[in-house]
C-alpha distance (Angstrom), angle and dihedral (degrees) to the residues before:
residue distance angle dihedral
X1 . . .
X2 3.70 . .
X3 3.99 115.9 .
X4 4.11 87.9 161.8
X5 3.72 119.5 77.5
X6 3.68 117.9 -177.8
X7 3.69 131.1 151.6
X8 4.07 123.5 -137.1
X9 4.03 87.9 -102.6
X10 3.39 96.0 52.0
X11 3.51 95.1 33.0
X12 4.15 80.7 57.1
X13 3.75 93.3 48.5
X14 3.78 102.2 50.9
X15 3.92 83.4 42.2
X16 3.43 86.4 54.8
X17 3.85 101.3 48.4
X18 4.06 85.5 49.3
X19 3.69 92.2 57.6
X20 4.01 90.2 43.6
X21 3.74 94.6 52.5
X22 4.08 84.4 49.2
X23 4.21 92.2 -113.7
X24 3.75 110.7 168.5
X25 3.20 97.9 171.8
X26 3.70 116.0 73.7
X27 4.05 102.6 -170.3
X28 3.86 93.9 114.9
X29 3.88 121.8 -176.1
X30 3.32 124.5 -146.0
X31 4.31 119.0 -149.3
X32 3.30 142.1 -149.6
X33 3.98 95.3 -138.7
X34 3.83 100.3 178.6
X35 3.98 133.3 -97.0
X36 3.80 130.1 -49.0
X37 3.74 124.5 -178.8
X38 4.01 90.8 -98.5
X39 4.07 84.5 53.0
X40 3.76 135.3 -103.8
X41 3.38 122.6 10.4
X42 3.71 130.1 -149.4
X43 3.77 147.9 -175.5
X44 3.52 145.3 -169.7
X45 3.46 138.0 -133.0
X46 4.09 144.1 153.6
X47 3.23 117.9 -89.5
X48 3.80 155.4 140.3
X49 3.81 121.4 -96.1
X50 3.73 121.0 -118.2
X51 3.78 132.1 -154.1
X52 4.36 89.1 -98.1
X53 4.70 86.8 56.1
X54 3.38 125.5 87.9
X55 4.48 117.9 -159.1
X56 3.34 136.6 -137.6
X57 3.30 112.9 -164.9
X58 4.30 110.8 -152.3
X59 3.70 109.8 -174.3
X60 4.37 103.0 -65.6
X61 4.17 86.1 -12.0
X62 4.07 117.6 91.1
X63 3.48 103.4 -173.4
X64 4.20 113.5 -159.3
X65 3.73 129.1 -161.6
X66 3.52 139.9 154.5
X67 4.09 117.3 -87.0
X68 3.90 82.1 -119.3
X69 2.88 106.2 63.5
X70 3.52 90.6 55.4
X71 3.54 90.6 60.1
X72 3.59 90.2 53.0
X73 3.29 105.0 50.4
X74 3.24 109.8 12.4
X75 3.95 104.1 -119.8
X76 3.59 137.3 -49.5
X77 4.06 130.4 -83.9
X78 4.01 114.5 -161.1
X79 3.16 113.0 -155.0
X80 4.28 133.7 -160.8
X81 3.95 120.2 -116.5
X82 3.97 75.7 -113.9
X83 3.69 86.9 61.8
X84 3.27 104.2 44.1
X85 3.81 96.5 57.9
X86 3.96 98.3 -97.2
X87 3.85 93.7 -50.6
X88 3.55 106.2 116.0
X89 3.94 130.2 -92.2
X90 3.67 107.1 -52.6
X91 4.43 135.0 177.4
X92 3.50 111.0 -145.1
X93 4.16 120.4 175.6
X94 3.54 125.6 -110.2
X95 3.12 105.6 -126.0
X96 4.27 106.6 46.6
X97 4.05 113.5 -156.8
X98 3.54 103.8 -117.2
X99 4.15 107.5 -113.8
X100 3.61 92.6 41.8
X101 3.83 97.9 -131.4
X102 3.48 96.8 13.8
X103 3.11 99.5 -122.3
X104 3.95 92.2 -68.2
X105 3.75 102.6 116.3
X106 3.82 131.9 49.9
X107 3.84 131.1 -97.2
X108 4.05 86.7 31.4
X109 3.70 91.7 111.2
């Protein structure tokens, strides 16, 4: 099943910034870094897998993350600056929680 969607352009750019920041090693995690007002936040960084990841493998890219947050939000979609209307690459979840931050953090309302 595939919980990673990434075109070829963006698959090009974040290739691109991994060769430009001299990463060899393409294992690349992808985190559940909390809630912001817009919704979750995420980041990426290499790693090793453990026995609780699942990987996609995309081309040269084997992207790990835990099995829950899978279940949570229902995989990942990468998308190019192109794609994201000139703002950079970005990797947004599926499935958004409705309410964004749910109410947790301040100027949300």
């Amino acid at each position: 099943m595939k919980n990673v969607t990434i075109s070829q352009e963006a698959y090009d750019e974040f290739k691109a910034f991994l060769d430009e920041n001299k990463i060899t090693d393409f294992n690349i995690r992808i985190n559940f870094a909390g809630f912001a007002c817009s919704g979750p936040v995420f980041n990426i960084s290499v790693s090793k897998a453990s026995d609780d990841d699942e990987i996609e493998k995309i081309n040269d890219i084997s992207f790990i993350y835990e099995k829950s947050l899978i279940e949570q939000f229902g995989g990942f979609i990468i998308l190019s600056s192109d794609e994201n209307e000139g703002r950079g690459l970005s990797l947004k979840p599926v499935i958004e929680p409705e309410g964004g931050c749910g109410g947790s953090c301040s100027g949300c309302h």
